[in-house]
N, C-alpha and C positions, 0 to 999 in steps of 0.2 A: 542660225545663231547670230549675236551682234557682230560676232566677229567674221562670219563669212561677210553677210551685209556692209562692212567696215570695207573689206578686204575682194574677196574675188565677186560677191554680188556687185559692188557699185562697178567694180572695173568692167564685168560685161556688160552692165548696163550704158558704160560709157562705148565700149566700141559698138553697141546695137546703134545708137542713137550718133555715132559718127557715120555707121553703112548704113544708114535708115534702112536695116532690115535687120530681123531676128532670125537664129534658127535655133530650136531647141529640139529635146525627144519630146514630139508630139505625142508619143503612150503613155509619158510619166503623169502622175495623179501630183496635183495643186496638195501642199500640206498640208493638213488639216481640211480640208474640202471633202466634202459628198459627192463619193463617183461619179461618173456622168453615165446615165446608162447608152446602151450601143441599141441607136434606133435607126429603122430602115427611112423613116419619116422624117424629114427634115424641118420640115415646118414649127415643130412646138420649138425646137432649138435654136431657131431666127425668132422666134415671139420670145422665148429667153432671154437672147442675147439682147433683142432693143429694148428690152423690158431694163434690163440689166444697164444699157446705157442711157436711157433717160434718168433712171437713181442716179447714178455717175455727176450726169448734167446739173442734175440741180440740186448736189447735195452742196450745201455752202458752209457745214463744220470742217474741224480738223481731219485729215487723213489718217488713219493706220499705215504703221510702216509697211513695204512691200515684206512679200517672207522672203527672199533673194536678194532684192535693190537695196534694202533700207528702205529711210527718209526719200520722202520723194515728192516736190509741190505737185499742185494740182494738173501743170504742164505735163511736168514728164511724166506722172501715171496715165493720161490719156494718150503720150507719146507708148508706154509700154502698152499697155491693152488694145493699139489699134497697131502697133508691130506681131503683137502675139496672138491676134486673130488673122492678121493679113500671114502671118508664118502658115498657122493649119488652113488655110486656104489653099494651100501646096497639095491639100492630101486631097481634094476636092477633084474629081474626073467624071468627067461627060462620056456616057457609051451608047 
């Protein structure tokens, strides 16, 4: 809601971006979003994500507000999305 956004979204968004790191539940599902489905193959999920951040790069309209942060310039959404991929980089183990 506007009011988390207003209130406890912008405040974490302010101490992530003081710790220049994030931690959230990595299991929670994005609101409104289409599950991600759980693959053994990593690969189509890296062609995703760059696929995903080229759009990012060169979109030059107006932003959507974050569903958590709010309002947020072009800075600090590339500031959230490259905390919140470097976060599930945590769950990532070499066997």
């Amino acid at each position: 809601s506007a009011l988390f956004q207003a209130t406890v979204g912008s405040a974490a968004f302010a101490v992530f971006r003081l710790r220049g790191k994030m931690s959230h539940g990595l299991t929670e599902p994005i609101p409104g979003a289409p599950a991600l489905p759980q693959a053994s193959d990593w690969k189509p999920g890296v062609l995703r994500l760059r696929a995903a951040v080229q759009r990012f790069q060169s979109h030059a309209g107006p932003l959507q507000p974050h569903f958590a942060y709010g309002a947020l310039n072009k800075a600090d959404f590339a500031l959230a999305h490259t905390l919140h991929v470097a976060n599930h980089q945590d769950e990532i183990t070499v066997a």
